[in-house]
Every structure is written in C-alpha cells, then in structure tokens.
N, C-alpha and C positions, 0 to 999 in steps of 0.2 A: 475753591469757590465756584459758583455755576456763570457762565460769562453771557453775555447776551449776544455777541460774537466771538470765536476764533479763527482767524486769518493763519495759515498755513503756506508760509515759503514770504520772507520778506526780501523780494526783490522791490523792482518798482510797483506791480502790481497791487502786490500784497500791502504793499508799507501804504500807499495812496488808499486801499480800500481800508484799512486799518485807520488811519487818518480821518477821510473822510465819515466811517461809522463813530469814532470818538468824537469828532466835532459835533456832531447830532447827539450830543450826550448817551450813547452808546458804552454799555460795559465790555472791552474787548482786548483779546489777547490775542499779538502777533508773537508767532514760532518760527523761528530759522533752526532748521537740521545742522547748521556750520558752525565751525567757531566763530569763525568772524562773517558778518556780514558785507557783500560785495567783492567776498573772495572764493572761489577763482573767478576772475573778469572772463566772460564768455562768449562776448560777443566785439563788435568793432570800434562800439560804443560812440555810434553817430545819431545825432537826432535832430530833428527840427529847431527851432528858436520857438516858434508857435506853441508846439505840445507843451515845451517847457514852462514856458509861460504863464499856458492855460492855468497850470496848478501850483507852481512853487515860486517861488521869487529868485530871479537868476542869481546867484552867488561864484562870482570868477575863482573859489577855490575849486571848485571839481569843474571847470573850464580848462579842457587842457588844448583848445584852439578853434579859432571862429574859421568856416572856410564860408565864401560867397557863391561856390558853387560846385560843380563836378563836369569833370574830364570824363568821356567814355571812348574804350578803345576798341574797332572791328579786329575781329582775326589778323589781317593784313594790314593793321594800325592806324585805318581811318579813323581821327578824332574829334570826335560830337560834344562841344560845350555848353552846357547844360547850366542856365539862372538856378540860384539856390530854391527858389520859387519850384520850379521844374524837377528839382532832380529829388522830390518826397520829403519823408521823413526819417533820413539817414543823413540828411545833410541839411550845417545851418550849427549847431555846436559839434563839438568833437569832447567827450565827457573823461572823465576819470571817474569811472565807476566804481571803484574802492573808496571812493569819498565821497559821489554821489549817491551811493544806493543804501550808505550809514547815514548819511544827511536828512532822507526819508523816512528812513525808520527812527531818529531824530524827530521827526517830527511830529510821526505819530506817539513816541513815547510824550511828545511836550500836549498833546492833544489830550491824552488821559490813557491810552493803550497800553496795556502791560506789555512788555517787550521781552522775548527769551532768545537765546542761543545754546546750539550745542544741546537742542531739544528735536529726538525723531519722533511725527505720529508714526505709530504701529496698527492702527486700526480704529474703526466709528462701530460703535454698537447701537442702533435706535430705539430708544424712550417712547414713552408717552406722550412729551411733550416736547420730546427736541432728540439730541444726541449726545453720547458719550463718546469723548476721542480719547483713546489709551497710547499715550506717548513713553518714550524710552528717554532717560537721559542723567549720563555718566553713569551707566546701569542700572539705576533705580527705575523702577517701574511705577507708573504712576495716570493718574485721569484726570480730564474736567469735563466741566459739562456746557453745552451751550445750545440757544436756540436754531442756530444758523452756522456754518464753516462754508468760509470762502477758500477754495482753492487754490492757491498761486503758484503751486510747488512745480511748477515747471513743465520741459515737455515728457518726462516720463511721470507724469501725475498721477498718484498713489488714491490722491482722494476723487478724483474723476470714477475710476475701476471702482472702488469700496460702494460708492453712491450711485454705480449702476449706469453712468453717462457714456457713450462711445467714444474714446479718443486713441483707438486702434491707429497705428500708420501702417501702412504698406513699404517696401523698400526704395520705392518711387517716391515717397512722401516726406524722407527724412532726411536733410544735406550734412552731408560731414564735411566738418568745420574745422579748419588748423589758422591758429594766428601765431605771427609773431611779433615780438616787440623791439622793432628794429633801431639802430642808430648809426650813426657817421653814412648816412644817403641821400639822394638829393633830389628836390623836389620843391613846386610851387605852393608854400604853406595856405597859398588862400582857395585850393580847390582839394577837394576826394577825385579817386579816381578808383577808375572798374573797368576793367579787361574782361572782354568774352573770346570764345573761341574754344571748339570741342577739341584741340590739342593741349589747349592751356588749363582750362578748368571745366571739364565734362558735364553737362546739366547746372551748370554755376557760374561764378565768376571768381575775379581774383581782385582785390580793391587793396586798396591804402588810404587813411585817415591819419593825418598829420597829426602830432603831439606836441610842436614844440619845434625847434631848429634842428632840422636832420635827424628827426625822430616820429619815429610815423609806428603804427599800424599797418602790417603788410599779411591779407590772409586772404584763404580761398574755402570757397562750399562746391562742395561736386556732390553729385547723385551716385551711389555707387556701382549702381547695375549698370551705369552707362561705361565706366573708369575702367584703363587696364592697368593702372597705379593706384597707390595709397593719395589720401589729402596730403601726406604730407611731403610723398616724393614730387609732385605735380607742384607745390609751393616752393621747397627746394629749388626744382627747375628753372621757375620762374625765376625764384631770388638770384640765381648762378650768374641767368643771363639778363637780368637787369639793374639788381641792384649787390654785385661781386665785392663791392667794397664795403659793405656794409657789417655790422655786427649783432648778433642774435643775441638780445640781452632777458628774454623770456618769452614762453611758448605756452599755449592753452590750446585745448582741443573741445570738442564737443559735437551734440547734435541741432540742428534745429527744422520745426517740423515746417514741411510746407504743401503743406497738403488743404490748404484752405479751413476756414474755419470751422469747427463742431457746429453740425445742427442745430443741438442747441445747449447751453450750458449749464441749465438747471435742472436739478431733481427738489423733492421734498429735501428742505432744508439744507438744500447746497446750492452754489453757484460757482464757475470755475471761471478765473480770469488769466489773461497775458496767454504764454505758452502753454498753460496744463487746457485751455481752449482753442488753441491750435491760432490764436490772435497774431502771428507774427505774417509778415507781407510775403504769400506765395513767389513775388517777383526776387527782393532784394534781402526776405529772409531776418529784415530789421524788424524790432518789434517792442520797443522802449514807448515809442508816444501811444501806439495802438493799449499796448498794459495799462500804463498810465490810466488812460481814460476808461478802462475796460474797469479798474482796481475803483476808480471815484463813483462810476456809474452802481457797481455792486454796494458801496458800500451807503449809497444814497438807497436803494431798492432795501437793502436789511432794514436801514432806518424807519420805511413806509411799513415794513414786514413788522416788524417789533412791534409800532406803533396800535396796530391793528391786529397781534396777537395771533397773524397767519400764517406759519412759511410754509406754504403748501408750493407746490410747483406749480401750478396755476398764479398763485399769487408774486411768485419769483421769477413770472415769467416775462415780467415787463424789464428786466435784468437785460432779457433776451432782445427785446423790440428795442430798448436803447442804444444797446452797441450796434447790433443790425444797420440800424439807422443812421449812427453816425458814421461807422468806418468797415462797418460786415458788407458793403454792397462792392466797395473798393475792394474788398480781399476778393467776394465771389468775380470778379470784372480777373484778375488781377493773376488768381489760378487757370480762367481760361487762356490769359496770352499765356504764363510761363510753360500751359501743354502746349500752345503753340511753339514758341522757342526751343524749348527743349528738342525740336522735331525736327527743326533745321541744320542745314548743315553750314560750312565756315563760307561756303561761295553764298548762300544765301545769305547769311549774316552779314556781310561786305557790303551785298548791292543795299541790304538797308539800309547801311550806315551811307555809304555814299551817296543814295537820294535825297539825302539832307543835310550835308558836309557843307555845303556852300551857305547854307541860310541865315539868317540872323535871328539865332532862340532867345536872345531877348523879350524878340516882340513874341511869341509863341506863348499857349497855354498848352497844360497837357493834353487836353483834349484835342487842339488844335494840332500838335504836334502828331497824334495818333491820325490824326482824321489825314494829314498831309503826307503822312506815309503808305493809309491805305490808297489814297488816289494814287499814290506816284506807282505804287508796287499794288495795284489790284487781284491778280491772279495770286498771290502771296498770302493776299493778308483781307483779301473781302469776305472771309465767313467771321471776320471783329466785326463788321459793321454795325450790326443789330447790339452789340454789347457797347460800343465805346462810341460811335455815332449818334 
C-alpha cells in the first residue's frame, strides 16, 4: 500500500515522529532493522523529567531511578555538585530503554502507525510524486511507496547518504562508547556522576547512572585519535580502581556522533531526525530529549507537507527552523566549548573545577555558572564570551 509517511529506525525519534504524524491522521509506517525494539540499549539512558514530560505521560515501569542531580569529578577529584536543574538533559530520570523505547512505538502503533520489526531499508528510488523505499526482510525482498521518509536510523544513517544530505564524521567527531551494567557497588542513588580527565577518559568522560540499589550504569566515550587505549581497556581501569568489588552483568558498545548538528536535515521529501542529524549534545553526547523533540517537530512539518500536497525541501525546511530554534542553538554554543575542552589538559581541568568547589550551585543557572567561570579563569576561557555571555 502507498503510506503518506514511513519513519525509518524506531528509537525515540522515530516512534515520537511516527506518533506525532498518525495523530494528525497521517497514513504511516514505522521500520525497525531489529528484532526487538530497544535492543541493544546503547546509550546511559539518562534524561530530563522535562523532555519526558513534554511528550508522554511518565509511567514508573521503564523508571529505573529518579536522581536530583549530578556529581562531577576534576582529574585530581575535585567535586562540583550540580542541581538536577544544572546538570541538562541527562539528568532527572534514569530509563530502562528496553521498555521505554517499545512503550513509544506502543504508542505510535495505538495512534494508527503500522509498526514492523526485523525489516532493513535497502534503498529510496524517486517517483513523480514521492518515493519508493525497497526493504529487505527475512529475505524477501520487497517496496512501499510514500510521500515523505523520516529518518531516524541513527548515527550511521543509510537514508541521510541515499537523499544526498551530509552527515560525514570525521574521527574527531565520533565518541567510542563502552558501557557496563554493573552490580554489588556502591554509591549515592540520588546523584549521576562524570569523571573527567585525559588519563581517565581521553576527549570524554566516564559517568555512572544508578539503576536501582548497587546497580548502576558505569561507562565511558573517548575520542579515539586522542586514546593510547581501547574504550574498553580505559573503563576496565576505571572499574579496577574504583569500583573492584563489583560485578559485570552486561556490556554494550557503540558510537555516538559529536560533531554538532547537520546543516540542515532536509532534502526533497526527507527529513532526518535524533542521531541520523547529528542531534545528540556535542558536550555529554546524550541525545534522548533533543530526538524526542526533533521526532514531534518532523512529524507535525509532514502533517503541514501532506496537507498542502508539497514535500519539496523548501517546504520541509521549516523542519529545520523548528529544531534550530528550539535546541540547534545549544548544540552550536555547546560544540564550541567541547573543542575548547577537549584542548585542555588535567592541570587546567583542576583549576576549573576548583574555582568553583566552594559555591553554592543551587543558587546558579547555567549560564550563570559559565559567566562565573569565565571571570574567575579569564585568560582560559574569555574567547566563550561572545557565545555563552
């Protein structure tokens, strides 16, 4: 049958824009490549309370723990505690993404969205009046047809490349990712925490997201042209000498990009949302509430597109102006500090954190917090000004 959308990769993005276009009484099909949706968990699966909000209604099954804020550790273990408020959109729930991310496509399927698994696109062939995606699944070869394909498939996005959009990385631009899923360790279940420091995690960090009692999320992203280690020997390490008594009860790896977001994310009759637009936060590399919204924004633009019988890239281009607007100006702010960071070294790191060791981040905003570091450390950090000031 011809669809008036198909959504490609049901993470959050996809399932949120899939959702969103079938509430609009939209004809649309989400694709997931897996068997199961929300497996492999690939990320630390930390998010706001806010983001979540915005679009679903909180359900304590995929809550697998609420923290009020974050811990951050200097090289030399100075510790900066960070209001939930302060510390983004990584902190605020701690998820179970194998129940959260079927929840979504859940609900897109309850919206009206055809929902598949265990379905690859293999390529978009362009029509007259829209496109053909030719999918593979359980070896049968097979088509459909639709006005519009949203993107969601991630950061090695297959339909970004097909429809001609740039989402090249560099090796500077893409953090390799090792988590594990720890137990018997110990820790304050009401905070996240993130360690920096170029012997601990090279261009990255190394965090833990609590799960439960003495069950946490323990993993690191390095950049790897910085690294004289694997992610995973450098996480090893870490675990050896902090948390030795502990137990590795499963491991995921991966990439995720951070190289700020795509120009822009539409062509003629596409739009790419979450990771396959490079949407994840150049800082902390999270990217759950930024999809979210990126998956609702695309899939309100299809609805206007349908409506008006135009998906030209012009007309898909206000796709562009809405994310921009909402949360593209914080990724652009956000890739300029991480090339700052990335550039420092462990004595610098320290005196940052210790110019601020003493204060009380209650009362602080972000911005506040940035503006009070550039005074304190000017010669450091005065070419932020003109971005974060």
């Amino acid at each position: 049958m011809n669809y008036d959308v198909i959504v490609i990769g049901a993470g959050p993005a996809g399932s949120i824009a899939a959702k969103t276009a079938a509430e609009k009484g939209l004809n649309v099909l989400l694709v997931e490549k897996r068997q199961e949706i929300g497996v492999p968990v690939r990320c630390a699966e930390g998010v706001s309370k806010e983001a979540i909000s915005r679009f679903v209604d909180v359900d304590r099954k995929w809550i697998a723990a609420e923290v009020k804020g974050a811990k951050v550790y200097s090289p030399d273990g100075t510790e900066v505690q960070m209001t939930e408020e302060m510390a983004g959109d990584e902190v605020g729930f701690v998820l179970e993404r194998k129940i959260f991310d079927r929840y979504l496509a859940k609900l897109a399927g309850r919206a009206g969205a055809d929902v598949v698994v265990k379905t690859t696109a293999t390529g978009i062939e362009r029509g007259k009046d829209g496109l053909k995606v030719n999918f593979r699944r359980m070896g049968e070869e097979f088509s459909e047809e639709a006005k519009i394909i949203i993107g969601a498939d991630g950061v090695e996005s297959r339909v970004g490349k097909w429809a001609g959009i740039d989402t090249t990385l560099k090796t500077d631009e893409l953090e390799v990712c090792v988590q594990y899923l720890m137990t018997g360790i110990e820790f304050d279940p009401e905070y996240s925490y993130f360690w920096f420091g170029n012997e601990i995690a090279p261009g990255g960090y190394v965090w833990l997201f609590p799960k439960g009692n003495s069950t946490a999320n323990v993993g690191i992203g390095i950049l790897p042209k910085m690294a004289k280690l694997s992610a995973r020997e450098y996480l090893d390490n870490f675990v050896k000498e902090n948390y030795s008594e502990g137990e590795v009860i499963e491991m995921v790896a991966g990439g995720v990009p951070v190289k700020g977001p795509v120009k822009t994310a539409v062509a003629d009759n596409v739009m790419l949302a979450g990771d396959a637009a490079r949407h994840s936060d150049p800082i902390t590399g999270g990217g759950i509430a930024n999809a979210m919204k990126a998956g609702f924004f695309a899939g309100g633009v299809a609805a206007e597109a349908i409506e008006k019988g135009d998906y030209s890239k012009k007309m898909l281009a206000k796709y562009d102006e809405l994310w921009k607007n909402d949360f593209g100006k914080s990724l652009h702010r956000n890739k300029i500090l991480q090339q700052k960071l990335i550039k420092m070294d462990d004595k610098t790191l320290n005196t940052l954190a210790h110019s601020i060791a003493g204060y009380d981040l209650q009362e602080f905003s972000v911005k506040r917090l940035v503006t009070e570091l550039i005074k304190k450390n000017p010669k450091l950090l005065w070419d932020l000004k003109k971005v974060f000031i």
